[in-house]
Every structure is written in structure tokens, then in C-alpha cells.
C-alpha positions as CSV (number, residue, x, y, z in Angstrom):
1,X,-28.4,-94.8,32.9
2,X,-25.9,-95.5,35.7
3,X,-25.5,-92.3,37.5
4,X,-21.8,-93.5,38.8
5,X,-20.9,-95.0,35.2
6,X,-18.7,-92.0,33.8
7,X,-19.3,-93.0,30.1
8,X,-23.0,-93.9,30.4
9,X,-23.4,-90.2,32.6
10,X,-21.1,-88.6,29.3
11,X,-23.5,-90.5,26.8
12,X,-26.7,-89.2,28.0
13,X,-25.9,-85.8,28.8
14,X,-24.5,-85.7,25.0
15,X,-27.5,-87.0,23.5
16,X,-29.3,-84.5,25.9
17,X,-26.8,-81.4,24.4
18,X,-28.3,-82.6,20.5
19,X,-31.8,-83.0,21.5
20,X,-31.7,-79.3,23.4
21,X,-30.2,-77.8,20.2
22,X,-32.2,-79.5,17.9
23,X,-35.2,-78.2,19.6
24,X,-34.2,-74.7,18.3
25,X,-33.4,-76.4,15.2
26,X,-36.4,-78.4,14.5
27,X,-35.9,-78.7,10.4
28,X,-32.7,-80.4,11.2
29,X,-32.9,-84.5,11.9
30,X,-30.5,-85.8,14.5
31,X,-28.3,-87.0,12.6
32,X,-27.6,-83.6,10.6
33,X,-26.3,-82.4,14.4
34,X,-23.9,-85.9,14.9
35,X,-22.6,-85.3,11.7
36,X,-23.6,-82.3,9.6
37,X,-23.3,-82.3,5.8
38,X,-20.7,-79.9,4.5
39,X,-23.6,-77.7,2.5
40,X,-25.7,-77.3,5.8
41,X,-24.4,-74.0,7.4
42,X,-27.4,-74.2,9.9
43,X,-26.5,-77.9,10.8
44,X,-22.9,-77.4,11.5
45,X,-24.0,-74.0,13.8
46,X,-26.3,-76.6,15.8
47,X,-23.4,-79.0,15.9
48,X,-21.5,-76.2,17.6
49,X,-23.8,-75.2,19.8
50,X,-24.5,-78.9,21.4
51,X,-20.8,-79.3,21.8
52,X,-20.5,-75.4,23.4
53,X,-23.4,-76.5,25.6
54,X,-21.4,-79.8,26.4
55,X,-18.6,-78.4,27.2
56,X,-19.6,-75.2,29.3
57,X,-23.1,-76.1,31.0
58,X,-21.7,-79.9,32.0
59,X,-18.4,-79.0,32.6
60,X,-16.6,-81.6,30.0
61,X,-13.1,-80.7,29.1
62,X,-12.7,-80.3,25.5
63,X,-9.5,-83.3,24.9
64,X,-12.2,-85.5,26.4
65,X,-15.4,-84.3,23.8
66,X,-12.8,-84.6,21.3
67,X,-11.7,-88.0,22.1
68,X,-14.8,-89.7,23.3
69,X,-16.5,-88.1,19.6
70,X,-13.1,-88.8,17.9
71,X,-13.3,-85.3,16.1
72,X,-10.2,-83.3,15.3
73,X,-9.3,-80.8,18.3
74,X,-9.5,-78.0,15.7
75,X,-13.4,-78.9,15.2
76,X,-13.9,-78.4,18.9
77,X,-11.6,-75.3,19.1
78,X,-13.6,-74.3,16.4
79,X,-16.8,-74.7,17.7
80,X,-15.9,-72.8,21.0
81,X,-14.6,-69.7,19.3
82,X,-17.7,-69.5,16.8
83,X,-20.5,-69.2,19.7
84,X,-17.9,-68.0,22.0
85,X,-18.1,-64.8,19.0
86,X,-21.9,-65.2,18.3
87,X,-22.6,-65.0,22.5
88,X,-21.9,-61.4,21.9
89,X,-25.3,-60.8,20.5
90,X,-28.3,-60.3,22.6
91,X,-30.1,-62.0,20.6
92,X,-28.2,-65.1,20.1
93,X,-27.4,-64.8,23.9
94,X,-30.9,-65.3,24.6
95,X,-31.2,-68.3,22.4
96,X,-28.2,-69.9,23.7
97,X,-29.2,-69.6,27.6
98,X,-32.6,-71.3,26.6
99,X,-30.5,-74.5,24.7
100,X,-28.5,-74.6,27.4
101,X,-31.5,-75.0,30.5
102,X,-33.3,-77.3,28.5
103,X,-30.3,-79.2,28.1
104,X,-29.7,-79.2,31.6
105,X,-33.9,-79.8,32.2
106,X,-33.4,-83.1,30.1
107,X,-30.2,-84.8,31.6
108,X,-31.9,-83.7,35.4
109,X,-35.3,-85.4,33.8
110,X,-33.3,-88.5,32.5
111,X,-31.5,-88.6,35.7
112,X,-34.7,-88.5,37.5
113,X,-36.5,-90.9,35.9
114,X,-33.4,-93.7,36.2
115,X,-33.9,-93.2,40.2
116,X,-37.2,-93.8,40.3
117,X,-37.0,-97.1,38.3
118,X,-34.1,-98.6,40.1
């Protein structure tokens, strides 16, 4: 990854937002979380979260997730107000902080490991 190439940087933290919230939901496959069936409650909740965690923890704007994943801008608006709502439980709270550092602990490993090959 090319640490000044905007979409390559976008790409991997992305990919590093659906492997953080698939690690809480380990009985999903990835590509439940890219694009969850319409039966799978739990799949579309981990959808949400990795775009949440996109959006709040690396700072992406939500016209840009919407346009770079070409989802509708309800989905996003969507997915914000869910775990926006579900943050008010401790419980969930707690779970969301711990998808959202290992996110973060993956995108500084990737970034980290990019350096040192270069």
C-alpha cells in the first residue's frame, strides 16, 4: 500500500474496518459483511458496524463511503443511526470500542509493515 495514494490508504483501511468486525463476528465469511444477504440480521449489523467504524475512527465522510462503495446514502445514513442508537448500551459500547482499536491496530500494522518493505 502507498501511504500517499488516497484510494489505496481508503482501500486498506476498509478492508481493515470488515476484518475488525468480522472478528467479533467470526460465523460470518467476508463476503456476508461486503454484501450481506437480506435474511442475515447479524450480517447486515456487522455491515454497519465496519462502515460506523469507517466513518468515525478514520475520519471518512460518509458522501465519500457512499460513493467509493456505490451504496445508496440512505444505507449509510442508516447504518450511522443504528449503532449511533445501539452505542447507548454499555454493553454494546464495550464491544464497539474493541472493533474499533483493532481496526485501528490493523491499518497501523499494514501501514507498518509497507514501510519496512519499501
Amino acid at each position: 500500500m502507498n501511504p500517499y495514494s488516497a484510494p489505496e490508504r481508503l482501500s486498506t483501511m476498509l478492508a481493515c474496518c470488515y476484518k475488525a468486525s468480522q472478528s467479533h463476528f467470526s460465523h460470518l465469511p467476508i463476503r456476508c459483511l461486503i454484501n450481506p444477504p437480506n435474511h442475515m440480521l447479524d450480517a447486515a449489523l456487522a455491515r454497519q458496524v465496519a462502515l460506523y467504524v469507517f466513518h468515525t475512527e478514520f475520519d471518512v465522510p460518509r458522501r465519500r463511503i457512499v460513493k467509493i462503495l456505490g451504496i445508496a446514502r440512505s444505507t449509510m445514513l442508516m447504518a450511522v443511526r443504528v449503532i449511533d442508537e445501539r452505542r447507548l448500551d454499555p454493553v454494546f459500547e464495550r464491544t464497539y470500542r474493541r472493533v474499533a482499536a483493532r481496526a485501528g491496530d490493523l491499518f497501523m500494522r499494514e501501514l507498518h509493515r509497507d514501510q519496512e518493505a519499501a
